[in-house]
Residue, then its C-alpha position, 0 to 999 in steps of 0.5 A: x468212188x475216186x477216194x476208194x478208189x486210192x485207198x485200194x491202190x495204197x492197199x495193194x502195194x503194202x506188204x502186209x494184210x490189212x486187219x479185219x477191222x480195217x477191212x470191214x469198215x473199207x468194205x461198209x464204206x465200199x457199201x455205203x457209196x454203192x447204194x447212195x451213188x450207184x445211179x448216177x456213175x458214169x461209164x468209168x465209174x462204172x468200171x472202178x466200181x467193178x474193179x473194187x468188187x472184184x478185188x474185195x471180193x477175191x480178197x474176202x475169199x481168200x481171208x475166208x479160208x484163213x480165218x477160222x473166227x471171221x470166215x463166216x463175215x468174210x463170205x458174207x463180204x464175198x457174196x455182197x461184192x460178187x452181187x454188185x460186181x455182176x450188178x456193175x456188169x449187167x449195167x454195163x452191159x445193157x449201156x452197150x459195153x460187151x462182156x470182152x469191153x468190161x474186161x479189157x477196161x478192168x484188166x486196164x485199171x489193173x496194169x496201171x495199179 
């Protein structure tokens, strides 16, 4: 997650929007470590984990309503990160953080970025 975790960083401190295809292949990488280690994350994992989905997710969105060609993946991509962001939460949530605790530590991660 940590290398994820980096690329997102260096992503959103470029100028310009990455490619569909960069896009895509960081989001099946995003996919790949969420299925195969998602069990075993500890509570900060957790939250960058979280944290990715949502700024993915928000991306795809956006590029979802600029791209006539790819607005149908785009959405699919959208959905997949909402899915594990609210699966990230909920498992959170049952580990004893409240919705405000998920919040502030994501909002955390965001002013350090």
């Amino acid at each position: 997650m940590e290398k994820l975790f980096e690329k997102l960083k260096e992503y959103l401190h470029m100028e310009t929007e990455i490619p569909y295809e960069e896009f895509t292949e960081y989001y099946r990488g995003l996919l790949d470590e969420l299925n195969a280690n998602f069990n075993s994350y500890d509570q900060d994992t957790c939250i960058k984990a979280k944290y990715i989905c949502s700024i993915v997710q928000a991306n795809a969105e956006s590029r979802a309503q600029r791209s006539k060609s790819n607005a149908k993946a785009y959405k699919k991509i959208a959905a997949k990160c909402g899915f594990w962001s609210d699966a990230i939460a909920f498992r959170l949530r049952k580990e004893g953080m409240t919705q405000a605790d998920i919040d502030k530590a994501t909002e955390a991660i965001n002013e350090s970025i």
